[in-house]
PDB file of N, CA, C and O in Angstrom:
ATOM      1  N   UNK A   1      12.819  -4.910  13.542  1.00  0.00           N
ATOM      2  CA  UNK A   1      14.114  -5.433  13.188  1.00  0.00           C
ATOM      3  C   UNK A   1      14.834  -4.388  12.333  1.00  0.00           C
ATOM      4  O   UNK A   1      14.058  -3.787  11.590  1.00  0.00           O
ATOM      5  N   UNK A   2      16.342  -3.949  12.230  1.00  0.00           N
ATOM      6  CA  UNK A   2      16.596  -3.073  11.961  1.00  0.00           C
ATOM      7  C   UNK A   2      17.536  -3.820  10.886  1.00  0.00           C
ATOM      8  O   UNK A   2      18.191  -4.800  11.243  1.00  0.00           O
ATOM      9  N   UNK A   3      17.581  -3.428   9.806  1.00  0.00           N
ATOM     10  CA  UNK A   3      17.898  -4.216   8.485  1.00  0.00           C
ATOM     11  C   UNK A   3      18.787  -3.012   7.727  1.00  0.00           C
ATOM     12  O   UNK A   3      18.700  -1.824   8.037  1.00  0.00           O
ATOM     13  N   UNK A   4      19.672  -3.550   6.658  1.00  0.00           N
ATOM     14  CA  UNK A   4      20.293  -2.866   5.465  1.00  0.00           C
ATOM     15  C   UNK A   4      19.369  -3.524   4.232  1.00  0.00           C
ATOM     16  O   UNK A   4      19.243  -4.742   4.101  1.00  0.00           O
ATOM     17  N   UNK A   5      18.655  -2.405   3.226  1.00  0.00           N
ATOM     18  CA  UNK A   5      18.393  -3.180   2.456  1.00  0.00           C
ATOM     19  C   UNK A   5      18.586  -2.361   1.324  1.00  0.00           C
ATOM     20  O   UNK A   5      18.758  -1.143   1.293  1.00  0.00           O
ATOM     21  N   UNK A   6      18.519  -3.471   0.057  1.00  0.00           N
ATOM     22  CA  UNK A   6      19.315  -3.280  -0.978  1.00  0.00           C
ATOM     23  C   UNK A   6      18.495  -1.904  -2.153  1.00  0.00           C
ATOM     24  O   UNK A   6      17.315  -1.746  -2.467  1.00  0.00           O
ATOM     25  N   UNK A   7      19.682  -1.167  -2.514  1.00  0.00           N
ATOM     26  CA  UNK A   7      18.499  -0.396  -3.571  1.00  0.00           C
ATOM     27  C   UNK A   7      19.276   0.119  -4.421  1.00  0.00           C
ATOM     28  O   UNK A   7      20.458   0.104  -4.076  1.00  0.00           O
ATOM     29  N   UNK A   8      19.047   0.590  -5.444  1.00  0.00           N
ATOM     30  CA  UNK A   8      19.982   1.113  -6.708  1.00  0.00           C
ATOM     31  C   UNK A   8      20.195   2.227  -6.626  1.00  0.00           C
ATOM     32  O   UNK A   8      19.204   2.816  -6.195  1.00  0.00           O
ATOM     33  N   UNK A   9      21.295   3.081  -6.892  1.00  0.00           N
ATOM     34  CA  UNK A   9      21.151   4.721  -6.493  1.00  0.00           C
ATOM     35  C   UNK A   9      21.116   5.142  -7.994  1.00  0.00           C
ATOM     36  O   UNK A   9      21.859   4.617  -8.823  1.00  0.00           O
ATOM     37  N   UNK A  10      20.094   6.246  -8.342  1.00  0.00           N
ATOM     38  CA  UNK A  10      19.559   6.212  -9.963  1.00  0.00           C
ATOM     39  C   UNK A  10      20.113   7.652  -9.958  1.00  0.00           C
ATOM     40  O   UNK A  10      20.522   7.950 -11.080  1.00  0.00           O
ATOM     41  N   UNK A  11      20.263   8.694  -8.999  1.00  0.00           N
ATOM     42  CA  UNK A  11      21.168  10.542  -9.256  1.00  0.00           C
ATOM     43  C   UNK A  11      22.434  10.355  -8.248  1.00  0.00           C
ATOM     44  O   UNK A  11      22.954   9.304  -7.873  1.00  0.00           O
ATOM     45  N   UNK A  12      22.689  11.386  -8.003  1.00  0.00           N
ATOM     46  CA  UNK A  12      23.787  11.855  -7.185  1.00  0.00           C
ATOM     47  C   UNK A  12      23.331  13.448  -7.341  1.00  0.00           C
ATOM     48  O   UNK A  12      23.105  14.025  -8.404  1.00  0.00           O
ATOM     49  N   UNK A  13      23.252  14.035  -5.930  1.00  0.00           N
ATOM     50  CA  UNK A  13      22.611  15.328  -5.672  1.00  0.00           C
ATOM     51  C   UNK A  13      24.475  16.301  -5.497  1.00  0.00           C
ATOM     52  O   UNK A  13      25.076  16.618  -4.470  1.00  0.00           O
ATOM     53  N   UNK A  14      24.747  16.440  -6.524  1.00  0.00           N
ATOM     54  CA  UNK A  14      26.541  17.006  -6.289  1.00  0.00           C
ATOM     55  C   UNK A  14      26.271  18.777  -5.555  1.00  0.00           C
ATOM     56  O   UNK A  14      27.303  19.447  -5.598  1.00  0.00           O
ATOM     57  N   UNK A  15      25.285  19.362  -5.059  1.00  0.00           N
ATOM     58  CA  UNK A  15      25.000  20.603  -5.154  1.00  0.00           C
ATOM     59  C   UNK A  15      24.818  20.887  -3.695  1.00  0.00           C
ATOM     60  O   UNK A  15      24.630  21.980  -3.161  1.00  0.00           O
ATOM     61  N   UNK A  16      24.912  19.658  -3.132  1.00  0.00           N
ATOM     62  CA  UNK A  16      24.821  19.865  -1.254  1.00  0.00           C
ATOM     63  C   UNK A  16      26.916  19.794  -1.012  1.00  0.00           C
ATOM     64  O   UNK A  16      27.673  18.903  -1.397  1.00  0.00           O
ATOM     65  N   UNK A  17      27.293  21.206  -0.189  1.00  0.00           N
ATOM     66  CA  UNK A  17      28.795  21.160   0.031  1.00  0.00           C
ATOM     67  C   UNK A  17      29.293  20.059   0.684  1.00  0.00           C
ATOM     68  O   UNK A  17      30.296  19.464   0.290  1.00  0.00           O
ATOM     69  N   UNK A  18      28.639  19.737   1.689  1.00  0.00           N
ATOM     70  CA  UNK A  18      29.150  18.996   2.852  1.00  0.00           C
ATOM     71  C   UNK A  18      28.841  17.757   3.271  1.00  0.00           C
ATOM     72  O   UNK A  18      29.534  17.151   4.089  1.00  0.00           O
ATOM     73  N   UNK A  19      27.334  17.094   2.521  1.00  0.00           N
ATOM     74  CA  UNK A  19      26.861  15.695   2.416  1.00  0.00           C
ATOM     75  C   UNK A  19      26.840  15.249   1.363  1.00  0.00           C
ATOM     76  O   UNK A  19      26.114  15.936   0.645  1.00  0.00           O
ATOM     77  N   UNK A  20      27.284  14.394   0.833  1.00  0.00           N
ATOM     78  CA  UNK A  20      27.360  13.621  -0.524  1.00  0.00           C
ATOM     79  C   UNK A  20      25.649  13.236  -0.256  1.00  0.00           C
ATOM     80  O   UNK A  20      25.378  13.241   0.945  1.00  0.00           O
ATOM     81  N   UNK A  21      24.885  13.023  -0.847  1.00  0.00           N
ATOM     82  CA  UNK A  21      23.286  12.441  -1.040  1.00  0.00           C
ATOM     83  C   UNK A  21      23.337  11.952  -2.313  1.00  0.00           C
ATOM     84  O   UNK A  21      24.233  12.028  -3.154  1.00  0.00           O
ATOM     85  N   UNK A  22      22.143  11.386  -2.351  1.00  0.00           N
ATOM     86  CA  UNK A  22      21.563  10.705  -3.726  1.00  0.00           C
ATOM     87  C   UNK A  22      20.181  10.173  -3.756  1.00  0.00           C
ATOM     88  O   UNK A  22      19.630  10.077  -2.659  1.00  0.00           O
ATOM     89  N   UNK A  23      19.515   9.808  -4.812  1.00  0.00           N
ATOM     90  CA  UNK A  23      18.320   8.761  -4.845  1.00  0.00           C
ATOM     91  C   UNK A  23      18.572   7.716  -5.254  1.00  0.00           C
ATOM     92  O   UNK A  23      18.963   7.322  -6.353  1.00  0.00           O
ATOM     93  N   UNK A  24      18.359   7.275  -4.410  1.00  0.00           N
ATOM     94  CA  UNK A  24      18.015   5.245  -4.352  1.00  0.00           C
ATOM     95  C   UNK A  24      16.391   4.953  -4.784  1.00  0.00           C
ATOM     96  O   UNK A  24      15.428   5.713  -4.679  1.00  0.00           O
ATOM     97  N   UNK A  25      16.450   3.675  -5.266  1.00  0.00           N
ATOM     98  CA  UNK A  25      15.382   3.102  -5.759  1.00  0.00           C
ATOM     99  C   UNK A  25      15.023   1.651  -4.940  1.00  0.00           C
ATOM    100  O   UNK A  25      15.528   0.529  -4.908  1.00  0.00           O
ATOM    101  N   UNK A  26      14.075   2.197  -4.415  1.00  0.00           N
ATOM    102  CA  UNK A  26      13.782   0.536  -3.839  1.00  0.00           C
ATOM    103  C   UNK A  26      12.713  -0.337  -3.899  1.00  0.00           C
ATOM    104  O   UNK A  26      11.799  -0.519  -3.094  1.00  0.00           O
ATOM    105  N   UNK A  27      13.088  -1.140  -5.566  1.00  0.00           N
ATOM    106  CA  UNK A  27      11.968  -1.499  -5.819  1.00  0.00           C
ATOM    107  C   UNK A  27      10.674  -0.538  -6.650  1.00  0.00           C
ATOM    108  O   UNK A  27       9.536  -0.994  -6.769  1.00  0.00           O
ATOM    109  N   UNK A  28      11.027   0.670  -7.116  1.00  0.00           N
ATOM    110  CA  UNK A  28      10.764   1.847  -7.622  1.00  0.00           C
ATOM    111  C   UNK A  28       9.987   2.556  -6.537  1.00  0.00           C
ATOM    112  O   UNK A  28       8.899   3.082  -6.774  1.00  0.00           O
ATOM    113  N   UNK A  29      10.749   2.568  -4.937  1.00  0.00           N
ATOM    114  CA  UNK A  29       9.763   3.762  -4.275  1.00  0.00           C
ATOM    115  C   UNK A  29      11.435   4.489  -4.206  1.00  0.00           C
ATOM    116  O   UNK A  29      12.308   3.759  -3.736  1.00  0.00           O
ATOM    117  N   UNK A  30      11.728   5.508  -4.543  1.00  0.00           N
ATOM    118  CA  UNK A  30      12.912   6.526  -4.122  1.00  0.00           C
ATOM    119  C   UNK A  30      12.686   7.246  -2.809  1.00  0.00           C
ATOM    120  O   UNK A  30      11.690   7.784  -2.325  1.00  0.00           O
ATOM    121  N   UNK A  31      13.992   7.076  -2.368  1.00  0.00           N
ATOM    122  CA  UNK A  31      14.419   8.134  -0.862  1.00  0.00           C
ATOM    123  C   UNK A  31      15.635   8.531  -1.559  1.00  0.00           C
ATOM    124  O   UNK A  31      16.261   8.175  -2.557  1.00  0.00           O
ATOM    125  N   UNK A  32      15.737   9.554  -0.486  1.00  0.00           N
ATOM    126  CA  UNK A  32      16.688  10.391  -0.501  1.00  0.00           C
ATOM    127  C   UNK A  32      18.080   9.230   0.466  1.00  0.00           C
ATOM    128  O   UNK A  32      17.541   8.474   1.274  1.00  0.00           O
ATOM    129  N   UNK A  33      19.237   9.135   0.415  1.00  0.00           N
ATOM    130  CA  UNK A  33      20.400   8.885   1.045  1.00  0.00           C
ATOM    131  C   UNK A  33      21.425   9.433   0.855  1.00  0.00           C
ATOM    132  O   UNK A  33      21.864   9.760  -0.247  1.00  0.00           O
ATOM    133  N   UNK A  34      22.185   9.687   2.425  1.00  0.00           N
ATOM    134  CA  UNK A  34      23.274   9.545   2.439  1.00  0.00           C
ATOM    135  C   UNK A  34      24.321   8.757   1.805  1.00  0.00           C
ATOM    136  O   UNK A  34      24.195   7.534   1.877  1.00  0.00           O
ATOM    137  N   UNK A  35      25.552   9.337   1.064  1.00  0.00           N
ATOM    138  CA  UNK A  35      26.618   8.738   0.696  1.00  0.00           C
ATOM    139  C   UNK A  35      27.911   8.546   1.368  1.00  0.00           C
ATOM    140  O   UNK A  35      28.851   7.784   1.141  1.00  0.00           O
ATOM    141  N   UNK A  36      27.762   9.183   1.997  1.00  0.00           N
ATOM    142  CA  UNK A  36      29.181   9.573   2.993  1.00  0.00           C
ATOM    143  C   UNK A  36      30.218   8.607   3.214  1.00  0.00           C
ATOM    144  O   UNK A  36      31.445   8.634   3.301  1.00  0.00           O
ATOM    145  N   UNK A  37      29.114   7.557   3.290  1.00  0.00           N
ATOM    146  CA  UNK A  37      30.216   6.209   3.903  1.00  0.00           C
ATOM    147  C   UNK A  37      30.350   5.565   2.569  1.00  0.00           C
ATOM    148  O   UNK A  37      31.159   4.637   2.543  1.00  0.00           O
ATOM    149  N   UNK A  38      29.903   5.772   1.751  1.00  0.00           N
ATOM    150  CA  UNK A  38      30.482   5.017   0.354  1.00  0.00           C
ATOM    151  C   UNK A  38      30.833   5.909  -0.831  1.00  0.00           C
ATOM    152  O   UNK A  38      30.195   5.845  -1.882  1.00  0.00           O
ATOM    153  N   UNK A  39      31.828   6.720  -0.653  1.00  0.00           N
ATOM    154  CA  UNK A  39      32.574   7.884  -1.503  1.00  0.00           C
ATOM    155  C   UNK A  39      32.708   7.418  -2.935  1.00  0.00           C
ATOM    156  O   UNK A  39      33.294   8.180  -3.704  1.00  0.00           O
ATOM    157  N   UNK A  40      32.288   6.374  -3.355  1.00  0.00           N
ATOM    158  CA  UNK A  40      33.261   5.746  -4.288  1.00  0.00           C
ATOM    159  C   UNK A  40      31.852   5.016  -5.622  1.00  0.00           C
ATOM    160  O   UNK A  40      31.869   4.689  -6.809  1.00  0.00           O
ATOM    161  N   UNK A  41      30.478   5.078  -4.152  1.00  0.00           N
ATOM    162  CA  UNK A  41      29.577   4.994  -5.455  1.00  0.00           C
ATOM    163  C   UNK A  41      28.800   5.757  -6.549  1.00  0.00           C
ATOM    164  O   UNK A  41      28.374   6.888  -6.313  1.00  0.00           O
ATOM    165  N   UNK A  42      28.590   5.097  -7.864  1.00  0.00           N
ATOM    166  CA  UNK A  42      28.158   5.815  -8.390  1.00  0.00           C
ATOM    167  C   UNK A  42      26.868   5.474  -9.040  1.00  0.00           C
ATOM    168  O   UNK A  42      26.192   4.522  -8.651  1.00  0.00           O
ATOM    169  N   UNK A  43      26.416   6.464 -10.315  1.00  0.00           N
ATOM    170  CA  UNK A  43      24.937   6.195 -10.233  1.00  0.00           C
ATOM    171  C   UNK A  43      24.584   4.780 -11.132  1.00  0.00           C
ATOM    172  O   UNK A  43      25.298   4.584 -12.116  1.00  0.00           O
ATOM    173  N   UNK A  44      23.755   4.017 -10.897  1.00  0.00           N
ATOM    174  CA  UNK A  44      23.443   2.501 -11.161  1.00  0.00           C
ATOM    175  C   UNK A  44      24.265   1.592 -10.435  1.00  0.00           C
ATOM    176  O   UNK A  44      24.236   0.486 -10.975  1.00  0.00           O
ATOM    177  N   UNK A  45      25.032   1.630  -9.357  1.00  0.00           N
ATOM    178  CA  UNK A  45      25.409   0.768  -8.308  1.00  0.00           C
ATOM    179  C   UNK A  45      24.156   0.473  -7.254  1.00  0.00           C
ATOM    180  O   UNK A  45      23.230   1.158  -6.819  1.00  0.00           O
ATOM    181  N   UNK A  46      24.492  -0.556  -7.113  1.00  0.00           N
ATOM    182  CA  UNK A  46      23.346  -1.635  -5.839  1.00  0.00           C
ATOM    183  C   UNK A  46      24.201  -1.036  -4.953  1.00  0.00           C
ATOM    184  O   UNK A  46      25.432  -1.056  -4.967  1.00  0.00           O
ATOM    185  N   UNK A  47      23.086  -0.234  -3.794  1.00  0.00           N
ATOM    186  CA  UNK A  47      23.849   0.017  -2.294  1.00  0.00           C
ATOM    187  C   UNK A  47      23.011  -0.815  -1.642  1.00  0.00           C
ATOM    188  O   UNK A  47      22.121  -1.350  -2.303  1.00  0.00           O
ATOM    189  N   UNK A  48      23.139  -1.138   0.002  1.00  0.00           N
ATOM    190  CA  UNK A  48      23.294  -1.731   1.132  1.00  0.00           C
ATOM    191  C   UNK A  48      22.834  -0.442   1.943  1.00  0.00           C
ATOM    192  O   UNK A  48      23.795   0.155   2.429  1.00  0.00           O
ATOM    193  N   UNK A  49      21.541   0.154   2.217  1.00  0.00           N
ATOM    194  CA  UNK A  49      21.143   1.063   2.910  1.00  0.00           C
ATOM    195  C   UNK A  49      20.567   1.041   4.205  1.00  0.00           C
ATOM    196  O   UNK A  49      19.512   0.416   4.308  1.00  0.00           O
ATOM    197  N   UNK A  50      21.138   1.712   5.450  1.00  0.00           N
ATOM    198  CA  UNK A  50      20.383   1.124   6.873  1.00  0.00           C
ATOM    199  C   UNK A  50      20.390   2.697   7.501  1.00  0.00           C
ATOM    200  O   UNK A  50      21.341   3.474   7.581  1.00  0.00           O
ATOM    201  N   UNK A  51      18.822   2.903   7.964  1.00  0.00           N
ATOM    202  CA  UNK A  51      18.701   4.051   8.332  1.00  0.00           C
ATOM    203  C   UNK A  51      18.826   5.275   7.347  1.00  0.00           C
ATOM    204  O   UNK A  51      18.894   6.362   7.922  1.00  0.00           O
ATOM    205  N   UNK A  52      18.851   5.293   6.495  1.00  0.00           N
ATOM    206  CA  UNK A  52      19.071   6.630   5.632  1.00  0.00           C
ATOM    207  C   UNK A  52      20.630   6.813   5.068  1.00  0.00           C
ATOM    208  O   UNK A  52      21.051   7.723   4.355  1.00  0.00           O
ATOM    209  N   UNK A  53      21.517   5.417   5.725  1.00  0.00           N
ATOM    210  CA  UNK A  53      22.773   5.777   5.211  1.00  0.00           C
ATOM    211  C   UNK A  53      23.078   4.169   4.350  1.00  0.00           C
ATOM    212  O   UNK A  53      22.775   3.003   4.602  1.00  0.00           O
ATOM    213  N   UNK A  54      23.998   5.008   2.998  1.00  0.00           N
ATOM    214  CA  UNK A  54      24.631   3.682   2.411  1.00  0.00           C
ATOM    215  C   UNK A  54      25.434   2.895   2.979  1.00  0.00           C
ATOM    216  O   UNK A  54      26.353   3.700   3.131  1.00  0.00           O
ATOM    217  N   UNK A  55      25.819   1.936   3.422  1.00  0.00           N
ATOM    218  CA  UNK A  55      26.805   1.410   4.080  1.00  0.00           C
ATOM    219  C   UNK A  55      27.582   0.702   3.565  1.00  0.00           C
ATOM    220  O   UNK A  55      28.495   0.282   4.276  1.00  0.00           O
ATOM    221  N   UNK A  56      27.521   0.226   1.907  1.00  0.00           N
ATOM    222  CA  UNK A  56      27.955  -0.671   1.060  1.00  0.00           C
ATOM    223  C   UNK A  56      27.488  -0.530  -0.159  1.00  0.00           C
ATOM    224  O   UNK A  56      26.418   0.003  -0.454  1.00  0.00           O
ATOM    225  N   UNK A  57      28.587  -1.191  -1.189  1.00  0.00           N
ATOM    226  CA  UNK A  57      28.266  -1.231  -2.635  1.00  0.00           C
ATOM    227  C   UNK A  57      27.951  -3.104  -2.777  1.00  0.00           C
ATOM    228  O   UNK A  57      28.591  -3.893  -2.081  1.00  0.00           O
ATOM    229  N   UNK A  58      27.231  -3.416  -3.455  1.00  0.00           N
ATOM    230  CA  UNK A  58      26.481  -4.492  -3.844  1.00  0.00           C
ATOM    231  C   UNK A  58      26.556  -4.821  -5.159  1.00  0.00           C
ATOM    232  O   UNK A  58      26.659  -3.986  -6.057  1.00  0.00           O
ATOM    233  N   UNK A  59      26.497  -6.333  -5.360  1.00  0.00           N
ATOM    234  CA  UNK A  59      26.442  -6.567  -7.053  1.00  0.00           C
ATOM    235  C   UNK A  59      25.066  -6.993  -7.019  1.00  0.00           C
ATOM    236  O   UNK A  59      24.458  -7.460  -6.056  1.00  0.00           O
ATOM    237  N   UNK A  60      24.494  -6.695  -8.618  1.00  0.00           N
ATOM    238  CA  UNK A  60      22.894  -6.359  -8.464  1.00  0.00           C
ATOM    239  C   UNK A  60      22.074  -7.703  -8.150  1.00  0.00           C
ATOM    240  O   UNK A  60      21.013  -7.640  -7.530  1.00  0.00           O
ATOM    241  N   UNK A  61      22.726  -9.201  -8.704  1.00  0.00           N
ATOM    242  CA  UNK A  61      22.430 -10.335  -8.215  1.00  0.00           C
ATOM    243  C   UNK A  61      22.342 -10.504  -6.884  1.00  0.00           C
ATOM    244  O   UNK A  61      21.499 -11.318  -6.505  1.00  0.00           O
ATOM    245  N   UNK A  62      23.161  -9.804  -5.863  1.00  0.00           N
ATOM    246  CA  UNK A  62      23.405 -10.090  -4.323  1.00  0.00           C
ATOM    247  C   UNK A  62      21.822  -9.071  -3.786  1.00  0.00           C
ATOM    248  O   UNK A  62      21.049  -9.396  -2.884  1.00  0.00           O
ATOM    249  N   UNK A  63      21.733  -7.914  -4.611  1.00  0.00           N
ATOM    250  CA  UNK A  63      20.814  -6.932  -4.106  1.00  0.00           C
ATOM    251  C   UNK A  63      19.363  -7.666  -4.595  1.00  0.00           C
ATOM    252  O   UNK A  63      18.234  -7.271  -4.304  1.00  0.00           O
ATOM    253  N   UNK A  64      19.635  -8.584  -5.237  1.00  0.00           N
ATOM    254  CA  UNK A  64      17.997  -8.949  -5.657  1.00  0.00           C
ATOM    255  C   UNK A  64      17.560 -10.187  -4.943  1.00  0.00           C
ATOM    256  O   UNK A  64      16.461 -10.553  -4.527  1.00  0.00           O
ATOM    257  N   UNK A  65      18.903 -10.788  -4.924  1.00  0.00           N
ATOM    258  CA  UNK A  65      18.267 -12.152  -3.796  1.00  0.00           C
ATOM    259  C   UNK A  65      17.881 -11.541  -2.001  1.00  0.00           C
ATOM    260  O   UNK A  65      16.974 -11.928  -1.264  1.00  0.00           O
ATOM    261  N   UNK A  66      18.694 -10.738  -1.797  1.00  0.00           N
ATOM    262  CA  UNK A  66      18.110 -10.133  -0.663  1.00  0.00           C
ATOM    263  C   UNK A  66      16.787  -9.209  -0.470  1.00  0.00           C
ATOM    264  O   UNK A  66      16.024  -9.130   0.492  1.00  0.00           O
ATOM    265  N   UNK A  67      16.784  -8.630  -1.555  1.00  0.00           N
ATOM    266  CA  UNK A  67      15.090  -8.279  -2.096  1.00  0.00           C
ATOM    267  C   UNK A  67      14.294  -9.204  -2.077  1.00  0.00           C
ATOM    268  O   UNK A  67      13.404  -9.006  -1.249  1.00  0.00           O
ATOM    269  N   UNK A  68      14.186 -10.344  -2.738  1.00  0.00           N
ATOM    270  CA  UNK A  68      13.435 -11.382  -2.443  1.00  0.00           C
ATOM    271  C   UNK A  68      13.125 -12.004  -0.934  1.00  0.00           C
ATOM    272  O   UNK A  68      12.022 -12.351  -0.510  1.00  0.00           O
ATOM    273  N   UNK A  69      14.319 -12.047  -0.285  1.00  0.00           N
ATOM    274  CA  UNK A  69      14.069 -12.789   0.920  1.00  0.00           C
ATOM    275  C   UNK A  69      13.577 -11.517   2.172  1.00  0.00           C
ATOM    276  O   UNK A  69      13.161 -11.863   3.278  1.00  0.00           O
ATOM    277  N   UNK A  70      13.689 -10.319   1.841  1.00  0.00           N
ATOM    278  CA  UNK A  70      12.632  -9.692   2.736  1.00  0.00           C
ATOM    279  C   UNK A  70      11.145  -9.967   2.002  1.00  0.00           C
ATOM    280  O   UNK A  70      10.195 -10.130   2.767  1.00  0.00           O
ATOM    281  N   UNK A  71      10.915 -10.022   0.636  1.00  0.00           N
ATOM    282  CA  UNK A  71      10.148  -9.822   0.535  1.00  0.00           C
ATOM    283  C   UNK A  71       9.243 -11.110   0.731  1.00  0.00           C
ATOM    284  O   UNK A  71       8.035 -10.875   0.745  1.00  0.00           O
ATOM    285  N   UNK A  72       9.813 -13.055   0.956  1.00  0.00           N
ATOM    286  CA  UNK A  72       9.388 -13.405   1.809  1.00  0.00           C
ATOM    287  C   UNK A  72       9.208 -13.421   3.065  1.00  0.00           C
ATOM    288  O   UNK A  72       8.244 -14.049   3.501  1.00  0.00           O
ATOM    289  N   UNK A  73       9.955 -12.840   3.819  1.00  0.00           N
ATOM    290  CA  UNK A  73       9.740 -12.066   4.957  1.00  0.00           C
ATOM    291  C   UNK A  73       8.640 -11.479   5.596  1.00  0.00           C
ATOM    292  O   UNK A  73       8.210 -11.865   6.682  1.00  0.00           O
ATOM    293  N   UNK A  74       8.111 -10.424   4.853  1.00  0.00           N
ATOM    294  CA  UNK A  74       7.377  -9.512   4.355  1.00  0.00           C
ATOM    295  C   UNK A  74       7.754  -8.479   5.540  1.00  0.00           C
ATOM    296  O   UNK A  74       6.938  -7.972   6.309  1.00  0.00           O
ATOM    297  N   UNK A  75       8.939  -8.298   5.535  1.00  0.00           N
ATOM    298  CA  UNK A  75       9.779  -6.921   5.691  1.00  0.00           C
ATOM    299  C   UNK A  75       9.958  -5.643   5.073  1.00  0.00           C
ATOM    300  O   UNK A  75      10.621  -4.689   5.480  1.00  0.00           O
ATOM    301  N   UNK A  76       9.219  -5.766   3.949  1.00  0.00           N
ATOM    302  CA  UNK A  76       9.274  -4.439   3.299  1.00  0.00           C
ATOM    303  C   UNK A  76       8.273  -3.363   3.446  1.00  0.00           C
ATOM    304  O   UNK A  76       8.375  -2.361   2.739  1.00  0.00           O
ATOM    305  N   UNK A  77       7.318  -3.484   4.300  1.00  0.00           N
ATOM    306  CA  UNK A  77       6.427  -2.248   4.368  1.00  0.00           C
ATOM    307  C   UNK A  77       6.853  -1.250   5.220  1.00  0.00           C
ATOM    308  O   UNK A  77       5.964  -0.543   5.696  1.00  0.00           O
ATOM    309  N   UNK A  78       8.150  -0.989   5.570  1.00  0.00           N
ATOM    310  CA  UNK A  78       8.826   0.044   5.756  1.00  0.00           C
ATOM    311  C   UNK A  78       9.122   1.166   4.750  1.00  0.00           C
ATOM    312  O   UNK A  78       9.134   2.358   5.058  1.00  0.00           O
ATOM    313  N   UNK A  79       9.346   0.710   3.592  1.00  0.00           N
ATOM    314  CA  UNK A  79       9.400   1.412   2.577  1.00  0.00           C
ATOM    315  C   UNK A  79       8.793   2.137   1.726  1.00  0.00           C
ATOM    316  O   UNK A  79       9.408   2.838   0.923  1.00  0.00           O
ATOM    317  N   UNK A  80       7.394   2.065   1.789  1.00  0.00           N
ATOM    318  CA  UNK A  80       6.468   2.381   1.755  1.00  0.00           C
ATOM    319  C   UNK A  80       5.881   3.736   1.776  1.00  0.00           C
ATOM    320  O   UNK A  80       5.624   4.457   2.740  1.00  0.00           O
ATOM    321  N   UNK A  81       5.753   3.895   0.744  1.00  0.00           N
ATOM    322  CA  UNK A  81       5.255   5.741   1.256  1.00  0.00           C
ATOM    323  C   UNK A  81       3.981   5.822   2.393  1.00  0.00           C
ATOM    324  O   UNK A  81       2.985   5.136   2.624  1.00  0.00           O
ATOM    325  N   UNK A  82       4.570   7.022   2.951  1.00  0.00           N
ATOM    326  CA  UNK A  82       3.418   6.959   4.009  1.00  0.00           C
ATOM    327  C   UNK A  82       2.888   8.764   4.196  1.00  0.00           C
ATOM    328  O   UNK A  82       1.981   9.064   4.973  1.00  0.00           O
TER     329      UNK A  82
END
């Protein structure tokens, strides 16, 4: 199932010319993401992440109830270091 899920972006990598990036936190495992599509966030905003890209800014209540309900799910072992 191919999901957006919620994560906090904790840097902003300003040193790449041409891709906005950052680290997200999900749940304390960090990836690397794309910003591109959300120009406007910054660091301690809840993003909406699908595939490696942000797709949305989030309020942190909205990002935690959806944390929860994958995590009854048990949708989250994607995230997962591997």
């Amino acid at each position: 199932m191919c999901l957006a899920v919620p994560g906090q972006l904790k840097s902003i990598d300003n040193n790449a010319p041409l891709i906005r990036t950052g680290r997200v936190s999900f749940g304390g495992i960090i990836k690397q993401v794309n910003l591109a599509c959300v120009p406007e966030a910054k660091v301690g905003d809840f993003l909406l992440v699908h595939v490696g890209f942000a797709i949305g800014i989030i309020d942190e209540q909205a990002a935690n109830q959806i944390f929860e309900y994958l995590a009854e799910m048990d949708e989250l072992k994607e995230l997962q270091e591997t």
